[in-house]
N, C-alpha and C positions, 0 to 999 in steps of 0.2 A: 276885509276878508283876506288880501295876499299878507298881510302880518302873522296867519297862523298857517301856511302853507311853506313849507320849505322842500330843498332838494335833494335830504339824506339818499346817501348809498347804502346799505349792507349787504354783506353779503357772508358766507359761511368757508371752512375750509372744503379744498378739493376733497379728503377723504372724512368728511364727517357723515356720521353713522345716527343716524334718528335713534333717540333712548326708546327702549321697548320697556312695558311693566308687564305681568300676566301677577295676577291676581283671582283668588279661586276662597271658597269656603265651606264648611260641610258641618253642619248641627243635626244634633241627634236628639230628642229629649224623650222623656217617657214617662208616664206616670205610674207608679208601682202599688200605691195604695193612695186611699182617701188621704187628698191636701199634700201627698209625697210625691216629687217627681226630681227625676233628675235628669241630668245631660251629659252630652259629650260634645267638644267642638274644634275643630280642625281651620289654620288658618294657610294659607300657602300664596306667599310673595315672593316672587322675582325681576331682578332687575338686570337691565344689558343697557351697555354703550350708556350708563348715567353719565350728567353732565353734571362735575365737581368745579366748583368755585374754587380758584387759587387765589392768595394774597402774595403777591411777590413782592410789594412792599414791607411786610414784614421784618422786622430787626431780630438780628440774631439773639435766643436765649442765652440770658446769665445766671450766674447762682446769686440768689439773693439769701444772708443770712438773718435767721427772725430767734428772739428770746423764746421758750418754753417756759408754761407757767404753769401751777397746780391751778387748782380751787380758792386756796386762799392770797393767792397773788404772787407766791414766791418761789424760785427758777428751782427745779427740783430734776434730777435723772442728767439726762443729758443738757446741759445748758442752751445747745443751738443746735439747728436742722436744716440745711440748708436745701432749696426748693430751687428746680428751673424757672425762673420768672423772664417775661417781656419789661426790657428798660421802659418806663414813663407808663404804665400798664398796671 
């Protein structure tokens, strides 16, 4: 039993702020004639103090250059385009 028992700490920052959601909705439907109905509906999200994942590991973007090809396999317009990519990604 003391094998799955350990002595972790955590603990949070001095000014950390608990995320709040409010969340709400509002349907309306109605039927207008035989087998005909229809609706309206209302959605309302909001968010405070969310907590965002960062990767600070992350490696700086580079420009990677890639061929452009038609339909039939061959480099047409612009020859190359070059795209923000992650090295090794």
């Amino acid at each position: 039993m003391a094998s799955y028992l350990s002595a972790d700490v955590a603990s949070c920052a001095p000014n950390f702020v608990t995320p709040r959601v409010h969340q709400a909705s509002l349907n309306l439907e109605r039927e207008f004639a035989d087998r005909f109905a229809g609706g309206i509906s209302y959605m309302y999200v909001h968010g405070q103090n969310l907590i965002r994942a960062r990767d600070v590991n992350l490696a700086t973007p580079v420009d990677v250059t890639y061929p452009v090809f038609d339909e039939g396999g061959t480099s047409s317009g612009p020859t190359t385009t070059s795209l923000p990519s992650l090295p090794g990604r």
